[in-house]
PDB file with one MODEL, atoms N, CA, C and O in Angstrom:
MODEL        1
ATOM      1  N   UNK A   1     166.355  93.968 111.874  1.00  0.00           N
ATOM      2  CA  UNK A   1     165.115  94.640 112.185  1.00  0.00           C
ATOM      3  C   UNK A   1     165.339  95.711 113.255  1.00  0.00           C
ATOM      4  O   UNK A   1     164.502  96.607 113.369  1.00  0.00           O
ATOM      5  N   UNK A   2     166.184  95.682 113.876  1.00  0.00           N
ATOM      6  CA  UNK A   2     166.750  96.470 115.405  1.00  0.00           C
ATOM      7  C   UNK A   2     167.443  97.768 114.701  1.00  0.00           C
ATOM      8  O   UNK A   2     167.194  98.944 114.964  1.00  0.00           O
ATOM      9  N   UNK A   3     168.395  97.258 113.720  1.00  0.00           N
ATOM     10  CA  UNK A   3     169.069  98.471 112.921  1.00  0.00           C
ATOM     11  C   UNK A   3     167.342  99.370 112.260  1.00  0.00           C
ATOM     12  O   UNK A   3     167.147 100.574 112.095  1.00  0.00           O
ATOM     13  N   UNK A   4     166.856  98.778 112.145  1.00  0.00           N
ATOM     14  CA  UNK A   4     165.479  99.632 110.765  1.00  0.00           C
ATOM     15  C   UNK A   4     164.291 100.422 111.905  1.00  0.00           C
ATOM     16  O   UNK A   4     163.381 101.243 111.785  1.00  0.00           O
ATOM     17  N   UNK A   5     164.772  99.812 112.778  1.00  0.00           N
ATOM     18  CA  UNK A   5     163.351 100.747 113.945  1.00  0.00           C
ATOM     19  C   UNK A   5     164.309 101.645 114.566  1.00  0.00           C
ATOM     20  O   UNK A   5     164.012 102.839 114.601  1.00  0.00           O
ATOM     21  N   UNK A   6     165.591 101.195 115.141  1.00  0.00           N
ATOM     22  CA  UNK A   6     166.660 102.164 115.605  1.00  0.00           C
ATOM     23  C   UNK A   6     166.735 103.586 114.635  1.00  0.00           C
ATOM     24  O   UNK A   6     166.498 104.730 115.024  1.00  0.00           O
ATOM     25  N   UNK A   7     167.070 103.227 113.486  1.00  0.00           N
ATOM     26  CA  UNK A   7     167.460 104.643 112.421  1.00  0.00           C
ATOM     27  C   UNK A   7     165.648 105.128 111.830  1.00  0.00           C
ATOM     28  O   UNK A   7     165.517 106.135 111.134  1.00  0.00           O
ATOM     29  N   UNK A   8     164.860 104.580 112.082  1.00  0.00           N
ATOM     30  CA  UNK A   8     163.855 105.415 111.858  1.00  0.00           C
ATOM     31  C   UNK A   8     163.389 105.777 112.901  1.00  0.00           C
ATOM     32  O   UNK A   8     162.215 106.146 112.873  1.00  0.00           O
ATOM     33  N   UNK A   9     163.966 105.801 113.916  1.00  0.00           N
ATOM     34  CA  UNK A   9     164.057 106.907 115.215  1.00  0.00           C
ATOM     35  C   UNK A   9     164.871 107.844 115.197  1.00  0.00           C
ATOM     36  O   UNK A   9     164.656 108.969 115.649  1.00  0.00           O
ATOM     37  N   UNK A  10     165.961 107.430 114.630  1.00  0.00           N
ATOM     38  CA  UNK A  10     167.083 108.902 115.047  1.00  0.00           C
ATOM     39  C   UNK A  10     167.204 109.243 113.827  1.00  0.00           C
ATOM     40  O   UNK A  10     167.572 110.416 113.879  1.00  0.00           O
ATOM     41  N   UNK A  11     167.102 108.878 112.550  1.00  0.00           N
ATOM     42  CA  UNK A  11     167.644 109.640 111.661  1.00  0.00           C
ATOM     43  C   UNK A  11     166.857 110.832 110.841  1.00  0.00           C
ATOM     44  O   UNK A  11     167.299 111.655 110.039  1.00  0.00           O
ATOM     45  N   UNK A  12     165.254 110.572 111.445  1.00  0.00           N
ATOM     46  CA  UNK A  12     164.691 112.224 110.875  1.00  0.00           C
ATOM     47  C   UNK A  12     164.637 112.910 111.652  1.00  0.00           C
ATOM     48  O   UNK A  12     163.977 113.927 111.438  1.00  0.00           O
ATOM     49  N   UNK A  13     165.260 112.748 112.910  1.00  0.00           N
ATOM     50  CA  UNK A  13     165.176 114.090 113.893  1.00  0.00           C
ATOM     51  C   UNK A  13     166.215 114.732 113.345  1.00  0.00           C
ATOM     52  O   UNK A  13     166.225 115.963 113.322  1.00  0.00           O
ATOM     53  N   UNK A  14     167.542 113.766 112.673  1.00  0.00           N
ATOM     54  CA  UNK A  14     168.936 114.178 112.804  1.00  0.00           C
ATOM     55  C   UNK A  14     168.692 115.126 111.261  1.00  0.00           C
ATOM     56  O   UNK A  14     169.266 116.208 111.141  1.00  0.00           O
ATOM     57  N   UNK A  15     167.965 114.685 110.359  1.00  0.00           N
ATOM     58  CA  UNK A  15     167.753 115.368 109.389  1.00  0.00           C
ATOM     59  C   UNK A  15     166.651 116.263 109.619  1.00  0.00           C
ATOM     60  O   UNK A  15     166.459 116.953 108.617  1.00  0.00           O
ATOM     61  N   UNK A  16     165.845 116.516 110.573  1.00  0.00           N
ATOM     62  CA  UNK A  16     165.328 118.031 110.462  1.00  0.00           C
ATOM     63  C   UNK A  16     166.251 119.008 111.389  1.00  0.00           C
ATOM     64  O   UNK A  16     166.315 120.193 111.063  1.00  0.00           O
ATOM     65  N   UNK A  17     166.820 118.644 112.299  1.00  0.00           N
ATOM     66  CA  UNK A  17     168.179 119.181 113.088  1.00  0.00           C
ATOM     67  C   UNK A  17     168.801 120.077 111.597  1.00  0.00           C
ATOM     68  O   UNK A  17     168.706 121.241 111.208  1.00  0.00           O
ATOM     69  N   UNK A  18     169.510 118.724 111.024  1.00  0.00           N
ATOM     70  CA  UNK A  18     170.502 119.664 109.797  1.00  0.00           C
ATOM     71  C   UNK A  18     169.795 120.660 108.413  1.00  0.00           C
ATOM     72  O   UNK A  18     170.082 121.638 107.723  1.00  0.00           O
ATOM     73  N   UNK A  19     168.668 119.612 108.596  1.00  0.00           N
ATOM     74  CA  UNK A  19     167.597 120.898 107.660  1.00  0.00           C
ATOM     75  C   UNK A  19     167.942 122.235 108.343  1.00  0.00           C
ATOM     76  O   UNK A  19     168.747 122.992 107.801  1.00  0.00           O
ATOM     77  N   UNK A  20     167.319 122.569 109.596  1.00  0.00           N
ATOM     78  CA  UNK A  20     167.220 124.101 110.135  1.00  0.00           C
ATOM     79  C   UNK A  20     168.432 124.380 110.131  1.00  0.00           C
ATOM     80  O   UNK A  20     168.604 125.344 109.386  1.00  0.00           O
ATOM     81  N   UNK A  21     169.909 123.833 110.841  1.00  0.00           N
ATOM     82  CA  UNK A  21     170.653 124.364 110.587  1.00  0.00           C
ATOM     83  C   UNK A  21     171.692 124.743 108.979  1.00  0.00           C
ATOM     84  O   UNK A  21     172.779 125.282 108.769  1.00  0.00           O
ATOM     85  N   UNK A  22     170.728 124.175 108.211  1.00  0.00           N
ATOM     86  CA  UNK A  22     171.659 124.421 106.794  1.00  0.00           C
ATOM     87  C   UNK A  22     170.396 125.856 105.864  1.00  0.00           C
ATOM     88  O   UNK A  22     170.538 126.694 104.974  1.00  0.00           O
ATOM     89  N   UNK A  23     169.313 125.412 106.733  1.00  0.00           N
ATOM     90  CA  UNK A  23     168.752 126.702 106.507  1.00  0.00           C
ATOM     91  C   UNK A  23     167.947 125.993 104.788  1.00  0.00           C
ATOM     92  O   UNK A  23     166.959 126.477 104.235  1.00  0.00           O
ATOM     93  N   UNK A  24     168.627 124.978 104.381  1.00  0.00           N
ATOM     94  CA  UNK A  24     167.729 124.399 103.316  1.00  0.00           C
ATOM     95  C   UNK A  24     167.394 122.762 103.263  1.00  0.00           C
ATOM     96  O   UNK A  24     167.578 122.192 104.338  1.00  0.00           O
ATOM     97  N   UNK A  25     167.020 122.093 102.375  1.00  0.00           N
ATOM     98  CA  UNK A  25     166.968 120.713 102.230  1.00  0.00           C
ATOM     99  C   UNK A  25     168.431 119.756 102.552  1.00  0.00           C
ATOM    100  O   UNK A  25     168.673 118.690 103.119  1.00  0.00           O
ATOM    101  N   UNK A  26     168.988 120.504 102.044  1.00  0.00           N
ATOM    102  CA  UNK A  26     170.834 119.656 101.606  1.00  0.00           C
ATOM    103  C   UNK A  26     171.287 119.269 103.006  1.00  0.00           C
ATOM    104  O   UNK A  26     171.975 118.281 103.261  1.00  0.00           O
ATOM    105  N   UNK A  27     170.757 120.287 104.016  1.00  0.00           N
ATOM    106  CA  UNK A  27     171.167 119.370 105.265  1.00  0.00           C
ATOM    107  C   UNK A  27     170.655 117.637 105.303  1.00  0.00           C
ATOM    108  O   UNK A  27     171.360 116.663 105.565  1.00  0.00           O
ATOM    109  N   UNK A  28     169.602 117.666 105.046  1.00  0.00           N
ATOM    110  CA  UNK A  28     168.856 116.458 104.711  1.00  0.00           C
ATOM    111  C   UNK A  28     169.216 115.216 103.882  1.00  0.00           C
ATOM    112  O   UNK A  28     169.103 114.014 104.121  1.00  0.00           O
ATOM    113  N   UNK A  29     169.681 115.895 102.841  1.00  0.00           N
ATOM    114  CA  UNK A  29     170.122 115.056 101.704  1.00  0.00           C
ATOM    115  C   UNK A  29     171.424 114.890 102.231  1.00  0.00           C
ATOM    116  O   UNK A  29     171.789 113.749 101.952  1.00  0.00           O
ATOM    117  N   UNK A  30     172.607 115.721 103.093  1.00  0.00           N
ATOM    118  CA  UNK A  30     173.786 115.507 103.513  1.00  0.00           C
ATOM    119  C   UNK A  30     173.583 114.322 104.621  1.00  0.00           C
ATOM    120  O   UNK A  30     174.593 113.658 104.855  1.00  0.00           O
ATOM    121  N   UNK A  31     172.348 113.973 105.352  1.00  0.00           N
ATOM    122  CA  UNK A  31     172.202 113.024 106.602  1.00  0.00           C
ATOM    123  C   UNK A  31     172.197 111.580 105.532  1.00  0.00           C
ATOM    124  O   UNK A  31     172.779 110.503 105.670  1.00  0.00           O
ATOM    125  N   UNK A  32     171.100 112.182 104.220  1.00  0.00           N
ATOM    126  CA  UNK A  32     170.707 110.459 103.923  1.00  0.00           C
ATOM    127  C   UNK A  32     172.209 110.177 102.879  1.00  0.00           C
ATOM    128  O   UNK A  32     172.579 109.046 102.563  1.00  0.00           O
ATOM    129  N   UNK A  33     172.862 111.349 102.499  1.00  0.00           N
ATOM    130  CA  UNK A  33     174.201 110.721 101.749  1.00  0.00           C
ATOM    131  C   UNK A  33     175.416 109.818 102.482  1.00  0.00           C
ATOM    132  O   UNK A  33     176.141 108.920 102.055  1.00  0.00           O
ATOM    133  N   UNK A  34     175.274 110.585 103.999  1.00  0.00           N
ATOM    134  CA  UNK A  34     176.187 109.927 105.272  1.00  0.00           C
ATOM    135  C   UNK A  34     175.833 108.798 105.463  1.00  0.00           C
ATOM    136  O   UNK A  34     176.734 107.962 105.398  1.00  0.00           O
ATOM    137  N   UNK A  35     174.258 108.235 105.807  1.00  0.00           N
ATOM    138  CA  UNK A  35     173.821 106.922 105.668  1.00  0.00           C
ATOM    139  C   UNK A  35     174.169 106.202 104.545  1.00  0.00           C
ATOM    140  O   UNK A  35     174.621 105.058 104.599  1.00  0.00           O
ATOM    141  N   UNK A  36     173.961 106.880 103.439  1.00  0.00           N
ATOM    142  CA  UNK A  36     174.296 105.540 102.702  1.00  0.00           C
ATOM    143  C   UNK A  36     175.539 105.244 102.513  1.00  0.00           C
ATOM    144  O   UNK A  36     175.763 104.041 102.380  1.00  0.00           O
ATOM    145  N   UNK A  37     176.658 106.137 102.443  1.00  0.00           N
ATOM    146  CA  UNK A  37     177.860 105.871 102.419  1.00  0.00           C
ATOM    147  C   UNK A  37     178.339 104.989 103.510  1.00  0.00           C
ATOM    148  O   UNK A  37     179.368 104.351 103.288  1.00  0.00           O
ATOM    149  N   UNK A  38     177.662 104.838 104.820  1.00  0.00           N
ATOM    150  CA  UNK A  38     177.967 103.753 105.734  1.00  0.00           C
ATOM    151  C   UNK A  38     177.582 102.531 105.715  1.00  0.00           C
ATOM    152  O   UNK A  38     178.093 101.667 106.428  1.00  0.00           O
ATOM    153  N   UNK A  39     176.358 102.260 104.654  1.00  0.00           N
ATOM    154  CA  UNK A  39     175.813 101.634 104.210  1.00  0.00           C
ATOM    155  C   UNK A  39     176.692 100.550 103.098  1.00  0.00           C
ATOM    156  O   UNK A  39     176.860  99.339 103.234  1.00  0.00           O
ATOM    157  N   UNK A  40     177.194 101.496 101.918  1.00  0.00           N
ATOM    158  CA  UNK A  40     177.785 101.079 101.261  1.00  0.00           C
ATOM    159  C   UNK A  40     179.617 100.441 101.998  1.00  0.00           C
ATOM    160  O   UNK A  40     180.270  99.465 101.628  1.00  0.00           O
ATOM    161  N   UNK A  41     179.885 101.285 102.901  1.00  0.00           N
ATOM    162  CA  UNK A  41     180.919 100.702 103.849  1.00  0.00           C
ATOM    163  C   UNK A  41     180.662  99.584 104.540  1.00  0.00           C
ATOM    164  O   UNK A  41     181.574  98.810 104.829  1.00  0.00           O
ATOM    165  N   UNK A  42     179.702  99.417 104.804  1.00  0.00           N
ATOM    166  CA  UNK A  42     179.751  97.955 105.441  1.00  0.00           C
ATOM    167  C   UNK A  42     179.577  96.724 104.778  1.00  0.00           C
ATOM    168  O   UNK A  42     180.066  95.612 104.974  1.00  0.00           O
ATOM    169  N   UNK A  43     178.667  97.218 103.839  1.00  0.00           N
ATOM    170  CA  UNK A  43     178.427  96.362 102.300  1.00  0.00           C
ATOM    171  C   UNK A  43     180.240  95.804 101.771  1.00  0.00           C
ATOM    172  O   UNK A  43     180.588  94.652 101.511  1.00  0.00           O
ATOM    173  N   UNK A  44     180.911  96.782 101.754  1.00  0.00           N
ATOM    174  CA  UNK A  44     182.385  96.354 100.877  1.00  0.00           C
ATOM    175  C   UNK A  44     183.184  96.068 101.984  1.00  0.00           C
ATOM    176  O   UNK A  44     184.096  95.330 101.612  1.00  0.00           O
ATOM    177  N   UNK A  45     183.274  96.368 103.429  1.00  0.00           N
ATOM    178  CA  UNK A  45     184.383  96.500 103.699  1.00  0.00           C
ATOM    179  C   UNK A  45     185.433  95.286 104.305  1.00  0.00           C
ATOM    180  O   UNK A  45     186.608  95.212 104.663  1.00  0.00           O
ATOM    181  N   UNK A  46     184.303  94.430 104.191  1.00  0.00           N
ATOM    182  CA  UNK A  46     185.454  92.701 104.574  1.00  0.00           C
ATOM    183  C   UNK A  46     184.802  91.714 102.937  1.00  0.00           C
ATOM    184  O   UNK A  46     183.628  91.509 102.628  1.00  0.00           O
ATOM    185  N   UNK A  47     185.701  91.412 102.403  1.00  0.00           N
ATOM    186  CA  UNK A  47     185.139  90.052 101.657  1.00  0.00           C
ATOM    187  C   UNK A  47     184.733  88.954 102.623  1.00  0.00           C
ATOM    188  O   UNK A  47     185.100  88.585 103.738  1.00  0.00           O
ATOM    189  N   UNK A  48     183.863  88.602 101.768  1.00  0.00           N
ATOM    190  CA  UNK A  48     183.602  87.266 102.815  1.00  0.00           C
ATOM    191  C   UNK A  48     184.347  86.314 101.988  1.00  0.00           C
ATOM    192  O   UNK A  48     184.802  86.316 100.843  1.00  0.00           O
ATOM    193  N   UNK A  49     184.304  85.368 103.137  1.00  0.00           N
ATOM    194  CA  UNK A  49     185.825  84.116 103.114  1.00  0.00           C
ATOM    195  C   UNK A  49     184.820  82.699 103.155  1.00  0.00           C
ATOM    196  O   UNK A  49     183.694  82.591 103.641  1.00  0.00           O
ATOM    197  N   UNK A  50     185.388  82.004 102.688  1.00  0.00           N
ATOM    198  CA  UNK A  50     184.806  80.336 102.714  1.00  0.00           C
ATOM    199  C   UNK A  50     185.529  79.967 103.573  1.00  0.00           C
ATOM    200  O   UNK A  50     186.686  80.375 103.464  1.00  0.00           O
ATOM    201  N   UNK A  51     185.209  79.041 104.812  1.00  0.00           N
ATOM    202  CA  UNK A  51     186.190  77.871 105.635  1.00  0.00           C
ATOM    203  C   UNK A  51     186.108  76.503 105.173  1.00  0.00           C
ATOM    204  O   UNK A  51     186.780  75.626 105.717  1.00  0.00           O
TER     205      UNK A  51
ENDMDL
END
């Protein structure tokens, strides 16, 4: 819940930031493609193990 109030604080400033500087949307769509790709990185990046 800390991660979901955290990034809906910073991540549409960070995407109207890259909006103006890309001068179009794709800055935008480049913020939410970075999210999800970290998303999907944390999703794969250890198997989980049985003890």
């Amino acid at each position: 819940m800390i991660m979901g109030v955290s990034g809906g604080a910073v991540i549409p400033p960070l995407m109207g930031i890259a909006c103006d500087a890309a001068g179009s949307q794709a800055g935008s769509v480049a913020v939410i493609l970075g999210c999800s790709f970290y998303l999907l990185f944390c999703a794969f990046r250890s198997p989980v193990t049985e003890s």
